[in-house]
Backbone as JSON Lines, residues from 0, in Angstrom:
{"i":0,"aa":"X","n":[0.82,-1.2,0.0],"ca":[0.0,0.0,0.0],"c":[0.86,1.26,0.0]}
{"i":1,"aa":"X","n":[2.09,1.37,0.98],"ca":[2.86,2.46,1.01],"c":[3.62,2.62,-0.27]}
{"i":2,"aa":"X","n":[4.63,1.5,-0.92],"ca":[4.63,2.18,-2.23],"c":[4.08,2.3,-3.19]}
{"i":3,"aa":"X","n":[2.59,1.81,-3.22],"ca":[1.93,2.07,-4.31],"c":[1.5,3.82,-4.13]}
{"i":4,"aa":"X","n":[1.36,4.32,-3.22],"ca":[1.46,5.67,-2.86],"c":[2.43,6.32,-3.17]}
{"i":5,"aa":"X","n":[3.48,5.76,-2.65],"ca":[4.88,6.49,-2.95],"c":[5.13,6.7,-4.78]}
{"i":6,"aa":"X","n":[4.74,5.31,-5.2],"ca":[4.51,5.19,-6.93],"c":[4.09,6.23,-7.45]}
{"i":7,"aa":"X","n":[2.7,6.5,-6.73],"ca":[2.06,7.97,-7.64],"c":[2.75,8.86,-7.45]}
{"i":8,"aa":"X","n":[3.43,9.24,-6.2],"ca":[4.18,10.3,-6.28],"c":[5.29,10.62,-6.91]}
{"i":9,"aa":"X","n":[5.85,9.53,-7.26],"ca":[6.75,9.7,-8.29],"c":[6.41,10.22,-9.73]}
{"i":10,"aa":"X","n":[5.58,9.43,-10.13],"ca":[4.63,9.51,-11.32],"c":[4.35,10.77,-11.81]}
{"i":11,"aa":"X","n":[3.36,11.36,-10.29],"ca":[3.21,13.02,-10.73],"c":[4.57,13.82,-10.54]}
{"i":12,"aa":"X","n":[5.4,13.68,-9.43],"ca":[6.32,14.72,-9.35],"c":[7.38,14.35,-11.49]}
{"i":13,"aa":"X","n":[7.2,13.21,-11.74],"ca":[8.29,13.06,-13.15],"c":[7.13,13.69,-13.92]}
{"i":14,"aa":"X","n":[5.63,13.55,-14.08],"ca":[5.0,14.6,-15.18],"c":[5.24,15.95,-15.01]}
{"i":15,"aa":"X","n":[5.32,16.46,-13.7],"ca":[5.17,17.57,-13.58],"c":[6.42,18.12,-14.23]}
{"i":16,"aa":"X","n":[7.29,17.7,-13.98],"ca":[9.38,17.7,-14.6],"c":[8.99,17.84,-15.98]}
{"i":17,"aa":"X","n":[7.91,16.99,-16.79],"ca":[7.91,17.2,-18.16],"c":[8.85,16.12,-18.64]}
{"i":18,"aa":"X","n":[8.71,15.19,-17.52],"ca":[10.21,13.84,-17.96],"c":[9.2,12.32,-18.28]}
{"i":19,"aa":"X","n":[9.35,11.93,-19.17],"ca":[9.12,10.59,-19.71],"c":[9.81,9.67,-18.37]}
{"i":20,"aa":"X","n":[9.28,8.11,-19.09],"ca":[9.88,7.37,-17.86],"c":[10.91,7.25,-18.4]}
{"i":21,"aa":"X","n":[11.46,6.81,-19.73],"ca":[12.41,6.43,-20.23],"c":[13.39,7.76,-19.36]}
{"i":22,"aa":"X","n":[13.07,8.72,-20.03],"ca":[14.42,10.45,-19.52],"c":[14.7,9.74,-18.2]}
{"i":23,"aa":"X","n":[13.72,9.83,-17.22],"ca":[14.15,9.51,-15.72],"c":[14.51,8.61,-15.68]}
{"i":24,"aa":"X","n":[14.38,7.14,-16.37],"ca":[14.94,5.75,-16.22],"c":[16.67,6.08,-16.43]}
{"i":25,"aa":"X","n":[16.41,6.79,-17.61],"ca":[18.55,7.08,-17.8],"c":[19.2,7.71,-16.87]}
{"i":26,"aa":"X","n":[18.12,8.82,-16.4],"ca":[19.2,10.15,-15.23],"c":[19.46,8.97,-13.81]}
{"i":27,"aa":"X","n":[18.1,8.47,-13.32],"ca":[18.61,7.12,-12.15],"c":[19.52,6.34,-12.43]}
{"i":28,"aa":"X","n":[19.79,5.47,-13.88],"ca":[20.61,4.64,-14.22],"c":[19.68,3.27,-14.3]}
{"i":29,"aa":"X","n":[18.6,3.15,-14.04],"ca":[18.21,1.54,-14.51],"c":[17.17,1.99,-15.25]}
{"i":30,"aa":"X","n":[16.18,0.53,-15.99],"ca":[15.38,0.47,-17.22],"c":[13.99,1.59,-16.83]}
{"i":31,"aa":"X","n":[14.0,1.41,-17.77],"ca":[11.97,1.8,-18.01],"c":[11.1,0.98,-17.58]}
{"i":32,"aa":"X","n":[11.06,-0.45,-17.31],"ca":[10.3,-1.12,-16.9],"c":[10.4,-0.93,-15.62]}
{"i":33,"aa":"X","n":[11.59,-0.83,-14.61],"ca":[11.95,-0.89,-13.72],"c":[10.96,0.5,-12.88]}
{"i":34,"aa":"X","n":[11.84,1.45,-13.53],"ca":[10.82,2.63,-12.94],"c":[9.44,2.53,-13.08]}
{"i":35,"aa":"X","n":[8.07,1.82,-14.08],"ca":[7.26,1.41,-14.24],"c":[6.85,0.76,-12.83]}
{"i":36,"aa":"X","n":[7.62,-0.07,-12.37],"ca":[6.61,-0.67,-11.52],"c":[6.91,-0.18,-10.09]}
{"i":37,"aa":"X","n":[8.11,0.68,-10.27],"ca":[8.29,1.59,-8.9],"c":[7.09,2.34,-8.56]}
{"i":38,"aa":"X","n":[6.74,3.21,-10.17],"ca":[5.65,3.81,-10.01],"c":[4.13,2.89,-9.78]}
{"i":39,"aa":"X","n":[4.06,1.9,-10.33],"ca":[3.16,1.25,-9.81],"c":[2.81,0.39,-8.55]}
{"i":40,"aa":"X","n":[4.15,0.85,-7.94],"ca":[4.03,-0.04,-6.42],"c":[4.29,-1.48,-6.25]}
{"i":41,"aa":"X","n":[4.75,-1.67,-7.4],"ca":[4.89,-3.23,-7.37],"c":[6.1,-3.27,-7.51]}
{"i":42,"aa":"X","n":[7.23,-2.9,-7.01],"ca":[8.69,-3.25,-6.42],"c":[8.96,-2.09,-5.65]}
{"i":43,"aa":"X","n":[9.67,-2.54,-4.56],"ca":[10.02,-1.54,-3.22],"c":[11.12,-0.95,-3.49]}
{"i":44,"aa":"X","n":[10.84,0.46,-3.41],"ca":[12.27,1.23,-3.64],"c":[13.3,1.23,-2.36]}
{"i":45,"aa":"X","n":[14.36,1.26,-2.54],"ca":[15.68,1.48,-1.39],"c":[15.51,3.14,-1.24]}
{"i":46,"aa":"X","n":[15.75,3.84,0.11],"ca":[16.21,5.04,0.48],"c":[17.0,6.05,-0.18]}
{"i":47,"aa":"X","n":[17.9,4.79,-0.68],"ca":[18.71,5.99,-1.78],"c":[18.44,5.88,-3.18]}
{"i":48,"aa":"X","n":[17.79,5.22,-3.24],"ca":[17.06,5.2,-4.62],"c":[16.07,6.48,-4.39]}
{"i":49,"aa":"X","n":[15.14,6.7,-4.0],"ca":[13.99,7.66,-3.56],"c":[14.87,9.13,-3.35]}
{"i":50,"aa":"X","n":[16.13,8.79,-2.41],"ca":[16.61,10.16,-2.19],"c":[17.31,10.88,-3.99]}
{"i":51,"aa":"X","n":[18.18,9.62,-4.39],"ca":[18.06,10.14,-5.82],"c":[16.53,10.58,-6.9]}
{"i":52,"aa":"X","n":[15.72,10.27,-6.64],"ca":[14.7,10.58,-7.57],"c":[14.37,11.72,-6.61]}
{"i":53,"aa":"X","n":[14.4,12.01,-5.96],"ca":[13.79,13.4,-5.17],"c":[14.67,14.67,-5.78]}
{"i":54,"aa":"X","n":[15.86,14.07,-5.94],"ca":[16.72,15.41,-6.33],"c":[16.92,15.58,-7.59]}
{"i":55,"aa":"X","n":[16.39,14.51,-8.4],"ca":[16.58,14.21,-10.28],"c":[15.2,15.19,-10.46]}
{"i":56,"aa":"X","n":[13.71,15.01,-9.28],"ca":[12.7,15.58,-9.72],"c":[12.78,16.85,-8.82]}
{"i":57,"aa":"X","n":[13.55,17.16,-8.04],"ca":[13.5,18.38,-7.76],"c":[12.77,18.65,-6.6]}
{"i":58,"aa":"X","n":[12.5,17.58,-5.68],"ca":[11.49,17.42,-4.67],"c":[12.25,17.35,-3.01]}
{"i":59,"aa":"X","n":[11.49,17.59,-2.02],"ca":[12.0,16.99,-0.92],"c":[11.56,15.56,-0.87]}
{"i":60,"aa":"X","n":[11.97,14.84,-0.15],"ca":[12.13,13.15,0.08],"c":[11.02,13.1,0.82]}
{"i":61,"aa":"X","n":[10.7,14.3,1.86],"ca":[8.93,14.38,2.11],"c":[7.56,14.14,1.56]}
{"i":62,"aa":"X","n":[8.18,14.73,0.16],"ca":[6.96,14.83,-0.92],"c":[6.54,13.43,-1.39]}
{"i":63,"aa":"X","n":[7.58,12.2,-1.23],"ca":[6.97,11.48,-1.31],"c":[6.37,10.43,-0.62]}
{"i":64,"aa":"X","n":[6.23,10.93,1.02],"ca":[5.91,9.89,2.16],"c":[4.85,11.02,2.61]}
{"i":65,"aa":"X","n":[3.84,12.21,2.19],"ca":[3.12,12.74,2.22],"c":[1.63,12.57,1.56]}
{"i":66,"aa":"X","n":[0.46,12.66,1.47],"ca":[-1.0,12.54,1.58],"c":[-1.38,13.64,1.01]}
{"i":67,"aa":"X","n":[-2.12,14.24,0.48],"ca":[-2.92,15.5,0.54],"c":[-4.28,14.95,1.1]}
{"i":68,"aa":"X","n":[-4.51,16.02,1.96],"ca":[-5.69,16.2,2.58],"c":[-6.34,17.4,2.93]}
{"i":69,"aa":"X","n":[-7.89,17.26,1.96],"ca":[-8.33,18.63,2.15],"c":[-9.01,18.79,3.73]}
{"i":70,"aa":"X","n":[-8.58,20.37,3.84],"ca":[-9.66,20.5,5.41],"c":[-10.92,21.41,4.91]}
{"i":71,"aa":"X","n":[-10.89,21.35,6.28],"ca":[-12.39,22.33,6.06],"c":[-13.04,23.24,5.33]}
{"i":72,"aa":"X","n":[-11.94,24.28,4.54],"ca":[-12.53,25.3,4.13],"c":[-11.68,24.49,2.74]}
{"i":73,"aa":"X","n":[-11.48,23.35,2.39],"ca":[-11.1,23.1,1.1],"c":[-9.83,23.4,0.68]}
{"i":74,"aa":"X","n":[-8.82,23.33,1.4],"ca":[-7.69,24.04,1.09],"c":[-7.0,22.56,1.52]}
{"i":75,"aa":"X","n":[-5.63,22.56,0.69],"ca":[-5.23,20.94,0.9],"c":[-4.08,21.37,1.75]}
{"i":76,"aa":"X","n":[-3.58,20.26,3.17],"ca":[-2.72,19.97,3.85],"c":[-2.41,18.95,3.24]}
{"i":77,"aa":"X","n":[-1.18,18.75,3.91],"ca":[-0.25,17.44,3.51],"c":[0.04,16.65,5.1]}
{"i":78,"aa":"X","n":[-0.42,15.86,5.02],"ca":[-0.36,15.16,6.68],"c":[0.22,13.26,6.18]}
{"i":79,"aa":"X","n":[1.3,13.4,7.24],"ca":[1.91,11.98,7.67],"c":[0.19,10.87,7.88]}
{"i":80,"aa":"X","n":[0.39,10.18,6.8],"ca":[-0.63,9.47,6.97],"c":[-0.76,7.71,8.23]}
{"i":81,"aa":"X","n":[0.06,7.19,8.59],"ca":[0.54,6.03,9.33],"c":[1.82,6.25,9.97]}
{"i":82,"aa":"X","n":[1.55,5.24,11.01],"ca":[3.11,4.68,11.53],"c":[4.07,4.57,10.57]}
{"i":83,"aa":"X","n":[3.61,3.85,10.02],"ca":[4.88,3.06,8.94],"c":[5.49,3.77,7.95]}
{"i":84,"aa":"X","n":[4.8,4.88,7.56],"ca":[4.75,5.78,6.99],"c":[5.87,7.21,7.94]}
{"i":85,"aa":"X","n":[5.29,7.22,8.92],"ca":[6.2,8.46,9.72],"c":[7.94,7.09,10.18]}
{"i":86,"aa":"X","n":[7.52,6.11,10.27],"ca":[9.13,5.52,10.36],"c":[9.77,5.52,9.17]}
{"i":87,"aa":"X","n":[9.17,5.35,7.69],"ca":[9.77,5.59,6.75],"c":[10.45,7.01,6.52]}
{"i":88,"aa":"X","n":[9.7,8.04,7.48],"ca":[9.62,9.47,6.98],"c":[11.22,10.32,7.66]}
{"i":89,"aa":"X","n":[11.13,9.47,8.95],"ca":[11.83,9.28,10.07],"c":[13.27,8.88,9.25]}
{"i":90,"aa":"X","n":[13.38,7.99,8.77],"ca":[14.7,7.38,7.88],"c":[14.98,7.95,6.98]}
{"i":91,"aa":"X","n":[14.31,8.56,6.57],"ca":[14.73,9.77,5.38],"c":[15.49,10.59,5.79]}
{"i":92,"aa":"X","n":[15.02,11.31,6.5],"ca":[15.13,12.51,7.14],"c":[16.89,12.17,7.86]}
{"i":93,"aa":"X","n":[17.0,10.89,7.88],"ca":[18.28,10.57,8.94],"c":[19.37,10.54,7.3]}
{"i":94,"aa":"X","n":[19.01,10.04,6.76],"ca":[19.73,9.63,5.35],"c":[20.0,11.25,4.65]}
{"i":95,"aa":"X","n":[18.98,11.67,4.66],"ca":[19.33,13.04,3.89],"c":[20.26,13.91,4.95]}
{"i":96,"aa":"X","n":[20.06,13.98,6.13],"ca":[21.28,14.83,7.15],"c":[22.63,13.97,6.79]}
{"i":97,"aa":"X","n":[22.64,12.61,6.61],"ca":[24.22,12.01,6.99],"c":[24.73,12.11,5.59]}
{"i":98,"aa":"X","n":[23.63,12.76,4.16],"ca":[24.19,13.03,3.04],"c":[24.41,14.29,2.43]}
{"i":99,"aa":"X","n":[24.74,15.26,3.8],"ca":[24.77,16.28,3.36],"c":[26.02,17.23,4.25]}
């Protein structure tokens, strides 16, 4: 469930880039199929895999362990959706300080 989430976010943050899968498959270094099913959630990405696609798309490593959720007056937050999710969020956050 978590990377099929994480999948879309990839998905939109590489449309939004204006990048094909193939473009992003070359700048990461592995296939098109490969990134395919990253984005579809059906193979688990590694930390530094994710931390590289965050910086190929120009994103924080947040953006992709984040939710949108509208509130009340319709305006969208972004809220830590699970545990498993804030421990993933948690390891990021440790990976991106010890890579910088």
């Amino acid at each position: 469930m978590v990377f099929r989430e994480i999948g879309k976010r990839i998905q939109q943050a590489r449309e939004e880039s204006g990048l094909t899968q193939v473009e992003l498959a070359v700048r990461l270094g592995c296939t098109q199929s490969a990134l395919s099913n990253y984005e579809l959630g059906k193979r688990r990405l590694h930390l530094n895999l994710l931390n590289e696609i965050a910086q190929v798309l120009n994103k924080p490593l947040d953006y992709f362990m984040e939710s949108p959720v509208e509130d009340e007056k319709g305006e969208v937050a972004r809220l830590l959706v699970d545990p498993q999710r804030y421990f993933l969020t948690a390891c990021l956050f440790y990976v991106n300080l010890y890579n910088t």
